[in-house]
Backbone of each chain as ProteinMPNN parsed JSONL, in Angstrom:
{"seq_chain_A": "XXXXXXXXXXXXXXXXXXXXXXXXXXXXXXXXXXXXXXXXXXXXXXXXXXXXXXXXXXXXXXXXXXXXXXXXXXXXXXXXXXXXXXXXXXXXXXXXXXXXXXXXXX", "coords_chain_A": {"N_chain_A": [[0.82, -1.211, 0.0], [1.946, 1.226, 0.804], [3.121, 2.205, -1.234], [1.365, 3.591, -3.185], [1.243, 5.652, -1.679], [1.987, 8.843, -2.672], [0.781, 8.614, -5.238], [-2.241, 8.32, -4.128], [-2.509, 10.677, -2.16], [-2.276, 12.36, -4.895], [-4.852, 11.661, -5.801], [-6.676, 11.733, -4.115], [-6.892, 14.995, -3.32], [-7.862, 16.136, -6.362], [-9.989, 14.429, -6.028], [-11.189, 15.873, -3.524], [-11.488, 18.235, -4.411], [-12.944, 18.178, -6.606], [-16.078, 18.736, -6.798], [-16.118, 21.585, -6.63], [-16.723, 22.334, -9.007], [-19.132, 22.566, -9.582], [-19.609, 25.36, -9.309], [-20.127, 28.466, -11.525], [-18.46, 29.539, -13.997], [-16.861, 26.683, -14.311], [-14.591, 24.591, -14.716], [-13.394, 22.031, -15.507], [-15.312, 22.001, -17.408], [-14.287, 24.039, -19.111], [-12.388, 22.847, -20.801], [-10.289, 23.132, -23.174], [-9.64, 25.86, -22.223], [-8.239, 25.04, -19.479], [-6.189, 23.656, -20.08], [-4.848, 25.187, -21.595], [-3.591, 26.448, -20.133], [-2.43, 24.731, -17.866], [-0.584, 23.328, -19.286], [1.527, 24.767, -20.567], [2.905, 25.848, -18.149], [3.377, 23.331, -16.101], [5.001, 21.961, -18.408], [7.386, 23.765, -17.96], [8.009, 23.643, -15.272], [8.417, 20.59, -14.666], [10.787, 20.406, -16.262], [12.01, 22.157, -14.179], [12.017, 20.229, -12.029], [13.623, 17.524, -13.209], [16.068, 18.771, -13.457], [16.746, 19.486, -11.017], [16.278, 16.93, -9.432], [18.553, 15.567, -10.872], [20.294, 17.128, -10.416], [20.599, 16.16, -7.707], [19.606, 17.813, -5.836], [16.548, 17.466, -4.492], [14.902, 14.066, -3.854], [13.004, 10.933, -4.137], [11.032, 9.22, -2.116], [11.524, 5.553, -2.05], [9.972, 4.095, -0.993], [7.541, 5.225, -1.267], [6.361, 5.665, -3.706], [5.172, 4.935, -7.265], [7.209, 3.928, -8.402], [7.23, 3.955, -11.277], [8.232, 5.867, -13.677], [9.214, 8.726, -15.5], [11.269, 9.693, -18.041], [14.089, 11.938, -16.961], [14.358, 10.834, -14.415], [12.574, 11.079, -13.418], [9.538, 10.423, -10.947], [6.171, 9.497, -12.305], [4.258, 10.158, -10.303], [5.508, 12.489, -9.645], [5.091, 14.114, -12.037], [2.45, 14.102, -12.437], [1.534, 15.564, -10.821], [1.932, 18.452, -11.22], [0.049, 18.937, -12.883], [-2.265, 17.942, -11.537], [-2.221, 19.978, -8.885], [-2.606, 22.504, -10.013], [-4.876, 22.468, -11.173], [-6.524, 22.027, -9.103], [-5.876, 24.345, -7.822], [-7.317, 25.825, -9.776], [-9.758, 25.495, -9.53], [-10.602, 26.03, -7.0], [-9.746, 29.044, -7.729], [-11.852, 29.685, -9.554], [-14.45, 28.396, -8.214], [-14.109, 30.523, -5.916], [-14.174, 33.147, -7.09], [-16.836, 32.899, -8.467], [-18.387, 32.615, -6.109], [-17.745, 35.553, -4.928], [-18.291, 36.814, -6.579], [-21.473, 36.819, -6.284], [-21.903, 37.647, -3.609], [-20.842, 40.188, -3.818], [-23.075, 41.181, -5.571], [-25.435, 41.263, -3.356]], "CA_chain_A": [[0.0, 0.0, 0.0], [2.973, 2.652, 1.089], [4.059, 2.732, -2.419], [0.982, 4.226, -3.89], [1.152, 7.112, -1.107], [2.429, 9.784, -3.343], [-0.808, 8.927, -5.913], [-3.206, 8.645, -3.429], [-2.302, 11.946, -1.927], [-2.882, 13.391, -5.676], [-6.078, 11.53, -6.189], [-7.544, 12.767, -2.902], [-6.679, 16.226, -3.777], [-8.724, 15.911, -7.15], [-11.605, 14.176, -4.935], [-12.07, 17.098, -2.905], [-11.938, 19.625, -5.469], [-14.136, 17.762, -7.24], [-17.256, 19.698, -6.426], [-16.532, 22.992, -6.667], [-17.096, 22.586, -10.43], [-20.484, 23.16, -9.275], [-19.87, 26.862, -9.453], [-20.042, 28.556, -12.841], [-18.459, 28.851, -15.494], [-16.518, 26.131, -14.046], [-13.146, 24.393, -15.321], [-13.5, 20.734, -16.576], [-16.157, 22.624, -18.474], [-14.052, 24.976, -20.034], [-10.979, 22.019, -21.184], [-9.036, 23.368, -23.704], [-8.982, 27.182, -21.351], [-7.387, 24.39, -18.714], [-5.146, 22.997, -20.6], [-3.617, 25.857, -22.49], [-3.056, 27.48, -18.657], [-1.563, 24.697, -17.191], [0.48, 22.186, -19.623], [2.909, 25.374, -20.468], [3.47, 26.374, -16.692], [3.525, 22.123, -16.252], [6.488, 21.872, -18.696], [8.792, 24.592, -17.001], [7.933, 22.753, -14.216], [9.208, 19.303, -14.78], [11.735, 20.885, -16.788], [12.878, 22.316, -12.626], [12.339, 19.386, -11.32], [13.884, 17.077, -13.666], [17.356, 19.543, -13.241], [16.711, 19.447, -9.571], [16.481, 15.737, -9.472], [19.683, 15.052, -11.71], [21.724, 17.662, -9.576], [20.831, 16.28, -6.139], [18.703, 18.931, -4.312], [15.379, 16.638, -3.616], [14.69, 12.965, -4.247], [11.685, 10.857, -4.103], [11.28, 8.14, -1.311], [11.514, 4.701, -2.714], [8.916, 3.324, -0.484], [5.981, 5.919, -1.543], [5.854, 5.935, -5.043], [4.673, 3.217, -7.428], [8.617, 3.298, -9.352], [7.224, 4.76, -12.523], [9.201, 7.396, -14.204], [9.256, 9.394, -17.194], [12.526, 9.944, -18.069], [15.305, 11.165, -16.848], [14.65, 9.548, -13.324], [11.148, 11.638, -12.517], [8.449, 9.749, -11.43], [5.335, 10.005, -12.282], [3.588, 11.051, -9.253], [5.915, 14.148, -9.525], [4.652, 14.827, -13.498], [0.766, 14.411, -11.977], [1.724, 16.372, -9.202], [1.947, 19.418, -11.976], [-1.274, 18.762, -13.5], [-3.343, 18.325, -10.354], [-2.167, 20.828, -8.281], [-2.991, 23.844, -10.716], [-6.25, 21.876, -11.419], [-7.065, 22.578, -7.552], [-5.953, 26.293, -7.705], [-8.255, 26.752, -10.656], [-11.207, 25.067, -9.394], [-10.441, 27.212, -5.905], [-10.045, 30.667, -8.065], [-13.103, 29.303, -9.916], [-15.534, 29.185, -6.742], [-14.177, 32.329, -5.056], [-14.842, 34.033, -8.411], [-18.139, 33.018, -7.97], [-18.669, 33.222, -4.914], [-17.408, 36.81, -4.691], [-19.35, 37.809, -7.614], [-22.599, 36.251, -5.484], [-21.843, 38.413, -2.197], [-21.197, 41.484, -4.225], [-24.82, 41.539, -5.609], [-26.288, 41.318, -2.258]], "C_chain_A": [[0.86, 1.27, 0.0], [3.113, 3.088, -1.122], [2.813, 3.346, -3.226], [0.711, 5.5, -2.816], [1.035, 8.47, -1.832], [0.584, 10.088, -4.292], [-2.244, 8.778, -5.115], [-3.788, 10.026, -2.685], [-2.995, 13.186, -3.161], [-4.67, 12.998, -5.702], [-6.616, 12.278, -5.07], [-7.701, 14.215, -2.733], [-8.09, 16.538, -5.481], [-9.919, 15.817, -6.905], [-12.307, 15.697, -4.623], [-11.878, 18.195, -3.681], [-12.797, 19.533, -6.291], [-15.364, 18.924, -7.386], [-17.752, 21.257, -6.536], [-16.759, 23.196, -8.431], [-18.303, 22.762, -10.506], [-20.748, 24.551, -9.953], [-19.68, 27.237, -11.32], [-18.799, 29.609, -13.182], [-17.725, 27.178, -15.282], [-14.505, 25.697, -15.175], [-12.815, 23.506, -16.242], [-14.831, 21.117, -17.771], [-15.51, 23.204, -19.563], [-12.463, 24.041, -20.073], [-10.03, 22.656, -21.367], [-8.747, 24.861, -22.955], [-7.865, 26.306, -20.52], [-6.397, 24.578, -19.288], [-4.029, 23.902, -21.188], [-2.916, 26.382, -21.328], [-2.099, 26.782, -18.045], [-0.484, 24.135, -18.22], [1.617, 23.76, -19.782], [3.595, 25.521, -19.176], [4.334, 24.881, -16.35], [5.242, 21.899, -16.777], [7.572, 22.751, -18.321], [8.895, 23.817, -15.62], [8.651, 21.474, -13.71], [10.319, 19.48, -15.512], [12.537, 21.158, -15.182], [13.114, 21.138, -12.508], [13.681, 18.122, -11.801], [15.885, 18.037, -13.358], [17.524, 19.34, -11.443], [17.489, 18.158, -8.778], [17.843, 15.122, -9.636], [21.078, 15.601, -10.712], [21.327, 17.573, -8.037], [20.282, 16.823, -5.143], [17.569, 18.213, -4.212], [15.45, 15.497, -4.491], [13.387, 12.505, -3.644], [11.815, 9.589, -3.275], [10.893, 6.857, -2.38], [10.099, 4.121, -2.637], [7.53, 4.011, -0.557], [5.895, 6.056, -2.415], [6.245, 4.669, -5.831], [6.248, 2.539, -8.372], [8.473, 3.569, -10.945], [7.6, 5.451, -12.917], [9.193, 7.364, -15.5], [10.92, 9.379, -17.462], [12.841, 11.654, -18.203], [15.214, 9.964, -15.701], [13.311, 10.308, -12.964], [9.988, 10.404, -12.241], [7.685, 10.423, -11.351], [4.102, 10.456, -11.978], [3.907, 12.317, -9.355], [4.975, 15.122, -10.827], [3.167, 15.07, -13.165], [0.68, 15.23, -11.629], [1.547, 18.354, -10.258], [0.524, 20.08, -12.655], [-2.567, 18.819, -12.387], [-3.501, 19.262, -9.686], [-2.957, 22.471, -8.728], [-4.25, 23.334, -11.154], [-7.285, 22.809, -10.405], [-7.148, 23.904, -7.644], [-7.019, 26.536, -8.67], [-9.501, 26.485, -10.324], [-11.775, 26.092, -8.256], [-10.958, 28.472, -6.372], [-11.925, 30.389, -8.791], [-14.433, 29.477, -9.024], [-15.36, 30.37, -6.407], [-14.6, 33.2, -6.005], [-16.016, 33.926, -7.966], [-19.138, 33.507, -7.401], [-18.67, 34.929, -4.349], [-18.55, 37.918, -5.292], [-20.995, 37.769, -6.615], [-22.723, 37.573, -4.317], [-21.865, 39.846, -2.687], [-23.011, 42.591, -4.712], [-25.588, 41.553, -4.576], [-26.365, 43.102, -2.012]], "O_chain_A": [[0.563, 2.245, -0.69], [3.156, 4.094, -1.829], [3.281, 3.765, -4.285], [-0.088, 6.353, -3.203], [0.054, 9.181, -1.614], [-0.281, 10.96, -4.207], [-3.279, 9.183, -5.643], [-4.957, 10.403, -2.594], [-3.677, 14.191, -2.963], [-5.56, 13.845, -5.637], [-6.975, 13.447, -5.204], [-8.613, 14.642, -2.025], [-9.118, 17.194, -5.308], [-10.823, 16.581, -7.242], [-13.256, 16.345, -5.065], [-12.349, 19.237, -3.225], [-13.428, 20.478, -6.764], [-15.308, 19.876, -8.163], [-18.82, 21.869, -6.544], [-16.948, 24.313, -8.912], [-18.717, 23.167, -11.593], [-21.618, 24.877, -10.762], [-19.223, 26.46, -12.159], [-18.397, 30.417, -12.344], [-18.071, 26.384, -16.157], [-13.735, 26.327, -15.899], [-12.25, 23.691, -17.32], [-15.101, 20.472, -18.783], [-15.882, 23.057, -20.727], [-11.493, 24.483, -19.458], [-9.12, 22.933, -20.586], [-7.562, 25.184, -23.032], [-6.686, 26.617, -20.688], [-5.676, 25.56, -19.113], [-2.828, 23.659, -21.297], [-1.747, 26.751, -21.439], [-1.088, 27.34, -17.618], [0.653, 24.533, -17.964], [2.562, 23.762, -18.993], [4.809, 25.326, -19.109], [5.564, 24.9, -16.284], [6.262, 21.747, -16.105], [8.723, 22.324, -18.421], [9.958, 23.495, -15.088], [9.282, 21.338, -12.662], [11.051, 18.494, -15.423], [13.541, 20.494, -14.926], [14.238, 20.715, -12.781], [14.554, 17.814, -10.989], [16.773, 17.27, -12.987], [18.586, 19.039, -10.897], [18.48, 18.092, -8.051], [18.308, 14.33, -8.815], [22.148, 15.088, -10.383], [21.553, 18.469, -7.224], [20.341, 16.544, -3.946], [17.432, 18.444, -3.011], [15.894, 15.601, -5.635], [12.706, 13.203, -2.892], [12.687, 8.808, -3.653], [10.146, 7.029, -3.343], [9.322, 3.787, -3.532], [6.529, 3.52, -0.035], [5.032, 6.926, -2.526], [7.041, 3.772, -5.553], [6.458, 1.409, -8.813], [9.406, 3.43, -11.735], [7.173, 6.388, -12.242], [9.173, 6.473, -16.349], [11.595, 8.794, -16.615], [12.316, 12.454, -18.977], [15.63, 8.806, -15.752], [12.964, 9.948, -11.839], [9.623, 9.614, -13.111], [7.707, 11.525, -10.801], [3.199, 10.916, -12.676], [3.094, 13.235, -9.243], [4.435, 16.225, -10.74], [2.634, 16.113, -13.544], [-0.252, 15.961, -11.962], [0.999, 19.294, -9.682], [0.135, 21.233, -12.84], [-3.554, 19.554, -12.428], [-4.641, 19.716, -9.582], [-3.597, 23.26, -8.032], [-4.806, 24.271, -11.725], [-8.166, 23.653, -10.57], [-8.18, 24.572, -7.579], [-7.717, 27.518, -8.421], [-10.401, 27.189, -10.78], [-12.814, 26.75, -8.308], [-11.971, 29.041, -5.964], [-12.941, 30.957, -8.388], [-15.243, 30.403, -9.085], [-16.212, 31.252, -6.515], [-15.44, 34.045, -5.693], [-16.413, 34.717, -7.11], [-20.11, 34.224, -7.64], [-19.461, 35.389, -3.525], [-19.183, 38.924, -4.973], [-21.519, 38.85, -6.344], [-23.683, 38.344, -4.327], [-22.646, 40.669, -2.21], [-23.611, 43.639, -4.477], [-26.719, 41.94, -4.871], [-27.046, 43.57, -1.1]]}, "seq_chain_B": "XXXXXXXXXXXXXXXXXXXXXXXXXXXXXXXXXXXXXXXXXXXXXXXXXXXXXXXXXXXXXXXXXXXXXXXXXXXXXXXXXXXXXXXXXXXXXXXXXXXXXXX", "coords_chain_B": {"N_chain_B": [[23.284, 24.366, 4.034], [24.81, 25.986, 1.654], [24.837, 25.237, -1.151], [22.35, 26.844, -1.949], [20.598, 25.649, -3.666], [18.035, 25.441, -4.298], [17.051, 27.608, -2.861], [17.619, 29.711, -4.37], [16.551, 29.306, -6.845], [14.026, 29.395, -6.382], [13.014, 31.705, -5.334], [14.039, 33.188, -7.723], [11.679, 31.889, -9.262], [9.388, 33.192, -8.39], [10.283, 36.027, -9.127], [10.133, 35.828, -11.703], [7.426, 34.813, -12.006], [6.207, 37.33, -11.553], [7.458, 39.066, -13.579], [6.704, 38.496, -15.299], [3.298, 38.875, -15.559], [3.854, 41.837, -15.392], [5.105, 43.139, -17.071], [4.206, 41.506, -19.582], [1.849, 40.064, -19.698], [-0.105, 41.187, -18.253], [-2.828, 40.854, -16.854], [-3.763, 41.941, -14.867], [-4.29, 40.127, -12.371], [-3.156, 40.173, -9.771], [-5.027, 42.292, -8.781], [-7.437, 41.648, -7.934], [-9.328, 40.641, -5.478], [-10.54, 37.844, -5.408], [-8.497, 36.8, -6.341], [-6.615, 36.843, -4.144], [-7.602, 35.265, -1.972], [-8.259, 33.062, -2.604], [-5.391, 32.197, -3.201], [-4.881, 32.171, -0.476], [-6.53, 30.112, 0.469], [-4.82, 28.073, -1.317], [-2.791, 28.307, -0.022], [-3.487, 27.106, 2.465], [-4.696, 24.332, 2.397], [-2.441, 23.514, 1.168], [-0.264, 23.438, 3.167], [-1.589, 21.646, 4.445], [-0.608, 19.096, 2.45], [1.488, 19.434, 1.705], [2.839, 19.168, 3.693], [2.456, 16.496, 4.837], [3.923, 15.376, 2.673], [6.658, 16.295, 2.966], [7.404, 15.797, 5.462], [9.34, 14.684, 8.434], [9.314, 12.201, 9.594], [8.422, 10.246, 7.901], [9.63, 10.736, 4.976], [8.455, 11.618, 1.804], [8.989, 13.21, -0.066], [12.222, 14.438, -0.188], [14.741, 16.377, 0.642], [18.15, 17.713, -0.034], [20.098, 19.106, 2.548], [21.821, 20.74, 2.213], [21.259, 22.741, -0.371], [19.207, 24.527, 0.767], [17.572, 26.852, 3.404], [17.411, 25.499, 5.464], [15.181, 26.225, 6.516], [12.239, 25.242, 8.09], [9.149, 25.066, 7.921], [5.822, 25.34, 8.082], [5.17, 22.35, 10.132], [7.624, 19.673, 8.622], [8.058, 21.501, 6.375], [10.07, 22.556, 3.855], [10.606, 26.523, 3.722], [11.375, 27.337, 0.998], [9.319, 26.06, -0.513], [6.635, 27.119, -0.481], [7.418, 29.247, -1.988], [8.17, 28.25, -4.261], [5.146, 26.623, -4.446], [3.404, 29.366, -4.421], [4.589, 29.862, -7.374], [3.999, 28.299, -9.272], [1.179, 27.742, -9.274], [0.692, 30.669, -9.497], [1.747, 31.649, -12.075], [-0.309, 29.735, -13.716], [-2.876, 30.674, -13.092], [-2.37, 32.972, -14.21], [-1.868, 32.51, -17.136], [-4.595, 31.645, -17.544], [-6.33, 33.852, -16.761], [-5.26, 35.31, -18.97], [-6.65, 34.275, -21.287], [-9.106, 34.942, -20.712], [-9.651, 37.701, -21.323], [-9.042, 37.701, -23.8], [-11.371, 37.126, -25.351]], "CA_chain_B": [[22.892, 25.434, 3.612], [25.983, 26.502, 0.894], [24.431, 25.611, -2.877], [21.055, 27.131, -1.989], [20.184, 24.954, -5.384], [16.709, 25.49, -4.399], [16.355, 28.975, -2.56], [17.908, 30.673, -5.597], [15.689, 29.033, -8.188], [12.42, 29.329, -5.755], [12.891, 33.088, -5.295], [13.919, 33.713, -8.896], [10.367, 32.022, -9.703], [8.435, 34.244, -8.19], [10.211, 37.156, -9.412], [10.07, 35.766, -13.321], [6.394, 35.144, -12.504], [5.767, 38.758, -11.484], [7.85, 40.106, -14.398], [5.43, 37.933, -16.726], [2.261, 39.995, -15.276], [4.119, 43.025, -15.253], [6.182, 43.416, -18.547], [4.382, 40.826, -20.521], [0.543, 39.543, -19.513], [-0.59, 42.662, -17.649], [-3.681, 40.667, -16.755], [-4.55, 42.575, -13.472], [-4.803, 39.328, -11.274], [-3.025, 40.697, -8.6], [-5.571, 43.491, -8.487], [-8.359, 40.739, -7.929], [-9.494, 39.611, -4.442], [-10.655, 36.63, -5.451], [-7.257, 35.666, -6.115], [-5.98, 36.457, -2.893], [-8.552, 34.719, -0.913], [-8.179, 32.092, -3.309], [-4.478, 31.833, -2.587], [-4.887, 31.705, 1.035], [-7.026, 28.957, 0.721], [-4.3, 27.278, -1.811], [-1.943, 27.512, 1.166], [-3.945, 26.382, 3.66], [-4.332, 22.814, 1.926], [-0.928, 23.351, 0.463], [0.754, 22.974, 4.4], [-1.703, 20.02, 5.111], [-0.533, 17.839, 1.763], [2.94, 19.503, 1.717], [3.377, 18.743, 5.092], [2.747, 15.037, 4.319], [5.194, 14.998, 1.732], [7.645, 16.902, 3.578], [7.43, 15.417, 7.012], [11.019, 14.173, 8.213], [9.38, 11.111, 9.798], [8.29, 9.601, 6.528], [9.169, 11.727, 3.567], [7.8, 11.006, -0.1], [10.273, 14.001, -1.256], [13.583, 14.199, 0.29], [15.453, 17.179, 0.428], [19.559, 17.623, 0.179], [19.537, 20.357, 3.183], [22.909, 21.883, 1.757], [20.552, 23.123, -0.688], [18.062, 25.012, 1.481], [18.095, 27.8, 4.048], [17.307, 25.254, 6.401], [14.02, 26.728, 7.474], [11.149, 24.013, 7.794], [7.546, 25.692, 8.848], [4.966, 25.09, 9.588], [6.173, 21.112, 10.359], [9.069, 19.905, 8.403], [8.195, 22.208, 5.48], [10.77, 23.271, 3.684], [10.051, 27.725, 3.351], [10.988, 27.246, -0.2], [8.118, 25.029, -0.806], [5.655, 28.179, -0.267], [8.015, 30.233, -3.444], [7.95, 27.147, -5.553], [3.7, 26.655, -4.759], [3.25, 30.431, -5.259], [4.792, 30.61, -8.556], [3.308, 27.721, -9.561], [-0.414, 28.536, -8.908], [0.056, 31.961, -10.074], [1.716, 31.557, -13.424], [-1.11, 29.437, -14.372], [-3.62, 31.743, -13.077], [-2.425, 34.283, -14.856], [-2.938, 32.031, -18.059], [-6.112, 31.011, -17.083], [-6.984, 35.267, -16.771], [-5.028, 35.722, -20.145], [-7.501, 33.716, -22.353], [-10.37, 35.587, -20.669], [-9.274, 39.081, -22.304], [-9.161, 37.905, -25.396], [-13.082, 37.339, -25.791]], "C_chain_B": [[24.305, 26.231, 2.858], [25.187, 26.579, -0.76], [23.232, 26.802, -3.01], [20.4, 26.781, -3.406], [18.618, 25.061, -5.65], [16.009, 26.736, -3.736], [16.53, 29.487, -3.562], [17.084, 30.276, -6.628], [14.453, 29.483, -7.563], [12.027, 30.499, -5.78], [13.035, 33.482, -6.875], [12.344, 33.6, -9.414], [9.665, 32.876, -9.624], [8.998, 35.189, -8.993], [9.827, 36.598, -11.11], [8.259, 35.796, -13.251], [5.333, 36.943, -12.163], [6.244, 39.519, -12.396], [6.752, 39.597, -15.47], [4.45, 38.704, -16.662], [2.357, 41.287, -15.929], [4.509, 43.751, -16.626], [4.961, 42.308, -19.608], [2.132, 40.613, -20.739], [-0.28, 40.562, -19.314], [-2.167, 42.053, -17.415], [-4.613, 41.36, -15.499], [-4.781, 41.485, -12.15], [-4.66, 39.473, -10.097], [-3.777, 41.992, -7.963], [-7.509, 43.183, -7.83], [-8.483, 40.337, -6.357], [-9.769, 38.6, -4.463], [-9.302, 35.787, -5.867], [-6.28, 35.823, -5.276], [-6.579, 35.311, -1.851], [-8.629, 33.067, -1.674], [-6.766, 31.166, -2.982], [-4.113, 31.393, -0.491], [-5.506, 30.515, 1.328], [-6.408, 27.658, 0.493], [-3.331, 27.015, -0.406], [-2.353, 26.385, 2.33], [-3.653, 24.708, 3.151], [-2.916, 22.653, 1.317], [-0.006, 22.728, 1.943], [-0.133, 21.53, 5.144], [-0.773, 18.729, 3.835], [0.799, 17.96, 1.697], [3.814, 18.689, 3.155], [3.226, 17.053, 5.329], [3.403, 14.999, 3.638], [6.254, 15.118, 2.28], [8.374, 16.304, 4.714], [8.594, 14.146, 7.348], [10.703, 12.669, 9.009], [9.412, 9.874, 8.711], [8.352, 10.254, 5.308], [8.634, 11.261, 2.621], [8.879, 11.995, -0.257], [10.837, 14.488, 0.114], [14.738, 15.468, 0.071], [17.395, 17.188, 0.935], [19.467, 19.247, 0.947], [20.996, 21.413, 2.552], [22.293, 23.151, 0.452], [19.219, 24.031, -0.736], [18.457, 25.906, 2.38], [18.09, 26.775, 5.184], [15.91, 25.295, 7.193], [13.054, 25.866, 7.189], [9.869, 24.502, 8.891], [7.0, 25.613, 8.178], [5.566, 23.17, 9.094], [6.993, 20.827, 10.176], [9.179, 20.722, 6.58], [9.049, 23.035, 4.78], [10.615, 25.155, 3.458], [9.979, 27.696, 1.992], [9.946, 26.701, -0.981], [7.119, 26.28, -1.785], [6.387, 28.993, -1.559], [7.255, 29.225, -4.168], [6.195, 27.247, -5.868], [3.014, 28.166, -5.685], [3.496, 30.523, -7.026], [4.048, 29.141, -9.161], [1.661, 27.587, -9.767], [-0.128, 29.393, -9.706], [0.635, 32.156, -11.622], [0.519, 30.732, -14.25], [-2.596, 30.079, -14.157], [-3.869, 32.873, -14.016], [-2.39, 33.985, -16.445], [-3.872, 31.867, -18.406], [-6.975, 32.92, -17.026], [-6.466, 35.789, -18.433], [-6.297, 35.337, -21.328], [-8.815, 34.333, -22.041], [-10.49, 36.337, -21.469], [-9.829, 38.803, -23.284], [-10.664, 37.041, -26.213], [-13.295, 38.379, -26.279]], "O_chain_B": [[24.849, 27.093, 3.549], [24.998, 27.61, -1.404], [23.174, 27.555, -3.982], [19.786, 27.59, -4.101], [18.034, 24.874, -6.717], [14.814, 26.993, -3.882], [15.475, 29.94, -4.005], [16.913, 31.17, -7.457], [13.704, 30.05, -8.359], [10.875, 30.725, -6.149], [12.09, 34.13, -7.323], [11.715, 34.566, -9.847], [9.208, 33.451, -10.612], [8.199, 35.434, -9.896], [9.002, 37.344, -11.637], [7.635, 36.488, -14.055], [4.228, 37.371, -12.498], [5.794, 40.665, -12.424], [6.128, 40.283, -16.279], [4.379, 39.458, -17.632], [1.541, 41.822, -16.68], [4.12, 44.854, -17.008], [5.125, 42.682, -20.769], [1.414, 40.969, -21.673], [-1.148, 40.852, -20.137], [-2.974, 42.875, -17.85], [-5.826, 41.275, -15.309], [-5.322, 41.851, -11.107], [-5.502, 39.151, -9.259], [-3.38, 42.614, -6.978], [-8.393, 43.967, -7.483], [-7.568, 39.601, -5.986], [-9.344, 37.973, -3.492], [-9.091, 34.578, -5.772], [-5.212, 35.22, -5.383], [-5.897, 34.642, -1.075], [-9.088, 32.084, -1.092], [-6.759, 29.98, -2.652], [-3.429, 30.676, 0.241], [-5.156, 29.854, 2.306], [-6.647, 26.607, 1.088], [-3.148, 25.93, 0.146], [-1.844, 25.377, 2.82], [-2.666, 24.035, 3.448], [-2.444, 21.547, 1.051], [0.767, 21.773, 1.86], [0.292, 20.709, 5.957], [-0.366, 17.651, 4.268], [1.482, 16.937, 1.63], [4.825, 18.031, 3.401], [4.025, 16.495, 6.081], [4.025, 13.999, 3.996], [7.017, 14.153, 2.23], [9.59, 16.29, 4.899], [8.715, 13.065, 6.772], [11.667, 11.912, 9.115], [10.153, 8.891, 8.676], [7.358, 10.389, 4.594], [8.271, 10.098, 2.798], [9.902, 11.458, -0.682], [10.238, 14.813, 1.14], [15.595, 15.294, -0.795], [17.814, 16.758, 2.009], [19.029, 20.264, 0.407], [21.003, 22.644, 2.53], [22.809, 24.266, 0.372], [18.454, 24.256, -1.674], [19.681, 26.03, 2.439], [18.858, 27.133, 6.077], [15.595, 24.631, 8.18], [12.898, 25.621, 5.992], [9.713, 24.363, 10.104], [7.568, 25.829, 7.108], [6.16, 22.846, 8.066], [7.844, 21.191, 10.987], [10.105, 20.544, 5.789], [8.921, 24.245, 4.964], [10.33, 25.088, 2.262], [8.889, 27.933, 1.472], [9.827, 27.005, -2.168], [6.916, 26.402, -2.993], [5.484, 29.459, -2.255], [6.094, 29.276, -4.574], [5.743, 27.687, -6.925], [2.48, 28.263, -6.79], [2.742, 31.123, -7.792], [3.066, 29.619, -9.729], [1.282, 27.186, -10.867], [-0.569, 29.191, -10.837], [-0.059, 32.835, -12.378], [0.372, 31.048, -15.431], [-3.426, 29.964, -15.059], [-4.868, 33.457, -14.437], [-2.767, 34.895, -17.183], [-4.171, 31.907, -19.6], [-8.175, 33.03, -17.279], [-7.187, 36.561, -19.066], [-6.733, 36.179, -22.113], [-9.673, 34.33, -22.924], [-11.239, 36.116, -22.42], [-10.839, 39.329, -23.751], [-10.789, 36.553, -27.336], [-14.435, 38.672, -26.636]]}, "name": "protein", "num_of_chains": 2, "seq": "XXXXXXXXXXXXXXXXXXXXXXXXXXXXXXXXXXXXXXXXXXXXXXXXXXXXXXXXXXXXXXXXXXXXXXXXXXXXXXXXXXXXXXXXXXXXXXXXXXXXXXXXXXXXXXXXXXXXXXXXXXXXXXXXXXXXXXXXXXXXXXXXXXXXXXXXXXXXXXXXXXXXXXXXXXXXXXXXXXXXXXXXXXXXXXXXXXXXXXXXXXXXXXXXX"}
């Protein structure tokens, strides 16, 4: 079980953001806006890490991740980890937008 | 604490993603409350899942501390963490506000 830690961590993250796609306009609604926002940010991203990795400044425990890797040595919990995270923030800015707009009309 | 291989890149982020705004995007996001209140919220869950990753009993990611200032808050959080998340979040934010505009 330890070794899918890392992806369980992202999925559960996903989970609970789930929902706020409720609010409008939403995100998984609006794909290709996603996609063009995060995959560029994404590839500078794993572009760090991947330099990071190679020269020594963080590594990835053996015993929490499932041993998958992209190449050079990333795995790919870390490459998810790019994609989910900014998922979350947008679903986040997404509600509070919303939401904000909501409270203002009162 | 000698390479700082990861304060010096973490801090540059931020500043490259504030020159992007500034010089390049000019989207206004930082002029937005909803994306402060938005960010405060990213932290909040950012120091519960970071702080599982982080945490020096069981890490998942593993830091070389010669590389770091050293400083680990809130638990064993590295501070750089909080650059790296920031610029992360907010460069794609400020994608995510670029494609509005141009309706």
């Amino acid at each position: 079980m330890d070794h899918w830690q890392y992806l369980i961590v992202l999925g559960a993250c996903l989970a609970i953001t789930l929902p706020l796609e409720i609010f409008r306009p939403g995100v998984y609604r609006q794909a290709w806006r996603a996609t063009r926002a995060v995959l560029p940010v994404a590839a500078v991203f794993v572009l760090w890490d991947e330099v990071a990795i190679c020269a020594h400044v963080w590594r990835y425990s053996r015993a929490y991740i499932t041993g998958v890797t992209i190449p050079f040595q990333m795995p790919i919990e870390e490459v998810l980890f790019f994609l989910v995270i900014p998922l979350c923030a947008l679903l986040t800015y997404n509600a509070v937008s919303a939401m904000l707009v909501r409270f203002n009309r009162r | 604490m000698s390479g700082l291989g990861y304060t010096v890149p973490a801090v540059l982020a931020v500043l490259a993603v504030g020159a992007l705004e500034f010089t390049a995007l000019r989207t206004g996001l930082f002029r937005r409350p909803a994306y402060w209140v938005s960010m405060l919220i990213v932290v909040g869950f950012q120091i519960l899942v970071d702080g599982w990753l982080t945490k020096l009993s069981a890490p998942v990611v593993v830091y070389d501390d010669r590389q770091t200032t050293g400083i680990r808050f809130p638990f064993d959080i590295p501070i750089e963490d909080f650059l790296f998340g920031f610029a992360l979040v907010t460069a794609v934010l400020l994608l995510w506000e670029r494609q509005r505009e141009r309706r």
